[in-house]
C-alpha positions as CSV (number, residue, x, y, z in Angstrom):
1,X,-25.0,40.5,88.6
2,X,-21.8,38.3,89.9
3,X,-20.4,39.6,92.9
4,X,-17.2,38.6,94.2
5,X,-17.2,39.5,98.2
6,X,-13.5,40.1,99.4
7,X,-14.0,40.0,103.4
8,X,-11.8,38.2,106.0
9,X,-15.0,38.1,108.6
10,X,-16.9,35.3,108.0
11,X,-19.7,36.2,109.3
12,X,-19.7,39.7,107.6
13,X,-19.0,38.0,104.4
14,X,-21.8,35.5,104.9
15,X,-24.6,38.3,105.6
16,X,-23.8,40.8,102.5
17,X,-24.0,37.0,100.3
18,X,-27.3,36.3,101.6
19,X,-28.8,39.3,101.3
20,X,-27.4,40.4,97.6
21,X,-28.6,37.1,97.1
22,X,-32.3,37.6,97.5
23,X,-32.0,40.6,95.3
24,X,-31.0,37.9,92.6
25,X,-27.5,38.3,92.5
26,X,-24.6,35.8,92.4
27,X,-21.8,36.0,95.0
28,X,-18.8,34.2,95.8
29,X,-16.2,34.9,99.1
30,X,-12.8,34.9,99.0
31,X,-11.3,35.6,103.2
32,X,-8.0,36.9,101.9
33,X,-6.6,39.1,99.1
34,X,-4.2,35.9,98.0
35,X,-7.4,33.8,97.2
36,X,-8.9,37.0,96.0
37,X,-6.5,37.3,93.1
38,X,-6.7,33.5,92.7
39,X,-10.7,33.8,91.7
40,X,-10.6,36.8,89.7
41,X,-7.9,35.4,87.2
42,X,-10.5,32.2,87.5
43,X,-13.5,33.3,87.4
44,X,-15.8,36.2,85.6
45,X,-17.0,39.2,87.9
46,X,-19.4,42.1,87.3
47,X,-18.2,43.8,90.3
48,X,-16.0,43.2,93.1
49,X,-16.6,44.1,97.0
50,X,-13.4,44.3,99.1
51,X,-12.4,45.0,102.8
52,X,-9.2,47.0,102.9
53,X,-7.5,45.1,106.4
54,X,-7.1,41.5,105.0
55,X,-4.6,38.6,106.4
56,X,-1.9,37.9,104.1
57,X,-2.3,40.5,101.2
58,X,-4.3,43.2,102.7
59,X,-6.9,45.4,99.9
60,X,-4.8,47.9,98.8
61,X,-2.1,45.2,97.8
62,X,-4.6,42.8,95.9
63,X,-6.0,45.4,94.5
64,X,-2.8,46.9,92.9
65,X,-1.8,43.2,91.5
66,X,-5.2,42.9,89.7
67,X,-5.2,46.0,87.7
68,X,-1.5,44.9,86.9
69,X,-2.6,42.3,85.8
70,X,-5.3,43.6,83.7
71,X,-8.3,42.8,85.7
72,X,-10.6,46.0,85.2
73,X,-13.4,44.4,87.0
74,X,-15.0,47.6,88.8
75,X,-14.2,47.5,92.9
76,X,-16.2,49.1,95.4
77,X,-14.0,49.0,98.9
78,X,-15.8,48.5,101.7
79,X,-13.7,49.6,105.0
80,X,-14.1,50.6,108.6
81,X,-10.9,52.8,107.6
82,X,-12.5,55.9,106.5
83,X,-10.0,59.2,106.8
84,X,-9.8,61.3,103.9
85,X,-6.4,60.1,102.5
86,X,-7.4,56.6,103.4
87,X,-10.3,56.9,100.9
88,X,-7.8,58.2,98.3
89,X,-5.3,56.0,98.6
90,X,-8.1,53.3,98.1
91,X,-9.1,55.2,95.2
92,X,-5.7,55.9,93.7
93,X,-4.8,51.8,94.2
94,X,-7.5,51.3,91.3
95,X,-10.4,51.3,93.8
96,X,-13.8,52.7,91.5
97,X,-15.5,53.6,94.6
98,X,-15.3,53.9,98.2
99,X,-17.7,52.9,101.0
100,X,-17.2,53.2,105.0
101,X,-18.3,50.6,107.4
102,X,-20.7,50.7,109.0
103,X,-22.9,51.0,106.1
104,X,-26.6,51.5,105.0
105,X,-27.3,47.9,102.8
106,X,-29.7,50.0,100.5
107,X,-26.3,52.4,99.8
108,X,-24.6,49.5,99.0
109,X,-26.5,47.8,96.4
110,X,-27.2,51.7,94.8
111,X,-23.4,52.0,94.6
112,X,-23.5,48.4,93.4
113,X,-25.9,49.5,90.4
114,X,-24.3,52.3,89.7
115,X,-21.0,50.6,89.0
116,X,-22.2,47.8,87.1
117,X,-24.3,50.2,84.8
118,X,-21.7,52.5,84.2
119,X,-19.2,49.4,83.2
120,X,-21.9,48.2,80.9
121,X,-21.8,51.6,78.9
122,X,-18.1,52.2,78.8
123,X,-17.7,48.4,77.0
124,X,-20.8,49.0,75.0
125,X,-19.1,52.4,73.6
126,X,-16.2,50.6,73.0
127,X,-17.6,48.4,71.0
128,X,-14.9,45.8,71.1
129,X,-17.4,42.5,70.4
130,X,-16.2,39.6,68.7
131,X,-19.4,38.2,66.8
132,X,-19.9,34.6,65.0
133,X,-23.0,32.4,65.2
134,X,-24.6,33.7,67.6
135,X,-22.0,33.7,70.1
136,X,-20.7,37.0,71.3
137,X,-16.9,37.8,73.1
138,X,-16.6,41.1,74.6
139,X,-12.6,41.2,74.4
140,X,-12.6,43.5,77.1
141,X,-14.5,42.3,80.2
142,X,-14.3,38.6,78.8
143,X,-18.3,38.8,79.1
144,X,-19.3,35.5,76.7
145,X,-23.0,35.3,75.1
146,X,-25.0,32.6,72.6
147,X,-27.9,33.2,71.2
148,X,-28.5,36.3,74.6
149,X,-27.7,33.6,77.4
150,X,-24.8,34.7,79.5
151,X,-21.6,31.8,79.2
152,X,-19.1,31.7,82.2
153,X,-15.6,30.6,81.1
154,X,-12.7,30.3,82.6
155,X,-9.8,32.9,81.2
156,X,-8.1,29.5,79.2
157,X,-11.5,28.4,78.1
158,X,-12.2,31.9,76.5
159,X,-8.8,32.5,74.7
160,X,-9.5,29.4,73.2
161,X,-13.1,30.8,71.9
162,X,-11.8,34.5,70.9
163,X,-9.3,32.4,68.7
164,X,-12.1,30.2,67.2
165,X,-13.8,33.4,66.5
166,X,-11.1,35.0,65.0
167,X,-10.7,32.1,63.0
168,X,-14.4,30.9,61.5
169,X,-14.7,28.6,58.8
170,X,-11.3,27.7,59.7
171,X,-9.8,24.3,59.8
172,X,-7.2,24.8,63.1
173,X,-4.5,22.0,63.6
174,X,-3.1,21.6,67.4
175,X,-0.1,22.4,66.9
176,X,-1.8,26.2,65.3
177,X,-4.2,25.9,68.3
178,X,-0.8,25.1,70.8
179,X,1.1,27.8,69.1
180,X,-1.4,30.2,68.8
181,X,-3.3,29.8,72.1
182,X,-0.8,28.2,74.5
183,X,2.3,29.2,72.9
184,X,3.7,26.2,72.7
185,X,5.9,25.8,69.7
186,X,6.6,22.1,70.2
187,X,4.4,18.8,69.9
188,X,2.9,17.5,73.4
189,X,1.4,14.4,74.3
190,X,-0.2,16.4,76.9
191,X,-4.0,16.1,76.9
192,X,-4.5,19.7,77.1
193,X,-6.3,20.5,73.8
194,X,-8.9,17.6,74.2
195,X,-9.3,18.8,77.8
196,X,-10.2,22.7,77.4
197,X,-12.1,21.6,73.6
198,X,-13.9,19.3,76.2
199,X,-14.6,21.9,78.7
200,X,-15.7,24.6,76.2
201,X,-18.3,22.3,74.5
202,X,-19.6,21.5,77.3
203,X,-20.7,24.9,78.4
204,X,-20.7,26.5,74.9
205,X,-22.4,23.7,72.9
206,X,-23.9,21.0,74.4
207,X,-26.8,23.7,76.3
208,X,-27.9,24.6,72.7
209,X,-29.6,22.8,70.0
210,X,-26.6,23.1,67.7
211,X,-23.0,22.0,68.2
212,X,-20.5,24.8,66.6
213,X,-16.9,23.1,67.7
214,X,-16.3,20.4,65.4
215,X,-13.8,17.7,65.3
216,X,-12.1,17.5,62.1
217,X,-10.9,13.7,61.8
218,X,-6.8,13.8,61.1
219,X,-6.9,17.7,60.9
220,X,-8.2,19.6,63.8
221,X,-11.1,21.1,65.3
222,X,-13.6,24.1,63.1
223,X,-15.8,26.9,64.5
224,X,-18.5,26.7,62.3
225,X,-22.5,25.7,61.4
226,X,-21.9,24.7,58.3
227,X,-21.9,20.8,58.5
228,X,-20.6,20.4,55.0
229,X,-16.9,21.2,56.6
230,X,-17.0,18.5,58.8
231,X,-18.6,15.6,56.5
């Protein structure tokens, strides 16, 4: 599970990191909702942990702007602010569930579970999987798999792949790919393409015996196994 900690006390912070850690988890620490917001649109969460009483974008307020912008990432707040419309007003910001400091660590990680199962079954019943050569997109969560081994893109690097697997078999030009991806309807000189093509191989291709993002001299770049289309 990868566990992004919103808390503004170090040393709070610190402590729930190492000991989700030991359970196996994954966490990263963000001391304000502003940098909050910054790795969520960054990075890939299973389930976020935030304090409501933050400098410079407090809870509720970060919490509001991510599910504006789309981010359904499940959030438990974790608060010393406990009344019963402080609760809803955590819950009616987007908040999934609601914890009050001090806690029990064993409650914690339960609620934890519980979140992170119950996500898992509302994308699996939704069924909305993009599927091609063993690499999977869920275009909800953004949750990337090859071959069953979890892939951690950025949000750039994955539109990238959810067009390449929209598009198998398919010869894409750059200017396509910078229409279509970046929606740039003009030529660049910019290094962009070679730069997230770079970045995607890297963690998409180069871990596994067989390359799937091929450069197609004078044409483009392909999605596919079949060698014959690059030869």
């Amino acid at each position: 599970m990868n566990v992004l900690i919103i808390e503004d006390d170090n040393i709070a912070a610190t402590i729930l990191a190492k000991s989700l850690q030991t359970l196996g988890m994954v966490t990263q620490i963000a001391s304000d909702g502003q940098k909050a917001l910054v790795a969520v649109t960054e990075g890939s969460f299973d389930v976020i942990i935030m304090d409501r009483m933050m400098p410079k974008m407090n809870g509720i307020e970060s919490l509001k702007k991510m599910r504006d912008q789309g981010i359904t990432t499940p959030v438990l707040i974790l608060s010393a602010l406990g009344e019963v419309d402080e609760r809803v007003e955590g819950l009616e910001a987007g908040g999934d569930d609601y914890l009050v400091k001090p806690y029990a660590l064993s409650e914690l990680i339960a609620r934890l579970n519980v979140l992170y199962k119950r996500n898992q079954t509302i994308y699996d019943t939704h069924n909305e999987w993009l599927t091609s050569f063993g690499v999977k997109l869920n275009t909800i969560n953004g949750k990337v798999f090859r071959e069953g081994v979890r892939v951690h893109l950025q949000p750039q690097e994955r539109k990238l792949l959810e067009f390449f697997l929209r598009h198998a078999d398919q010869v894409l030009t750059r200017k396509i790919l910078l229409e279509k991806v970046w929606d740039f309807h003009f030529e660049t000189d910019s290094n962009l393409i070679d730069t997230q093509i770079s970045r995607l191989r890297t963690k998409l291709d180069k871990p596994f015996s067989k390359k799937l993002i091929h450069t197609i001299r004078g044409k483009g770049y392909v999605f596919s196994k079949d060698i014959s289309l690059v030869e």
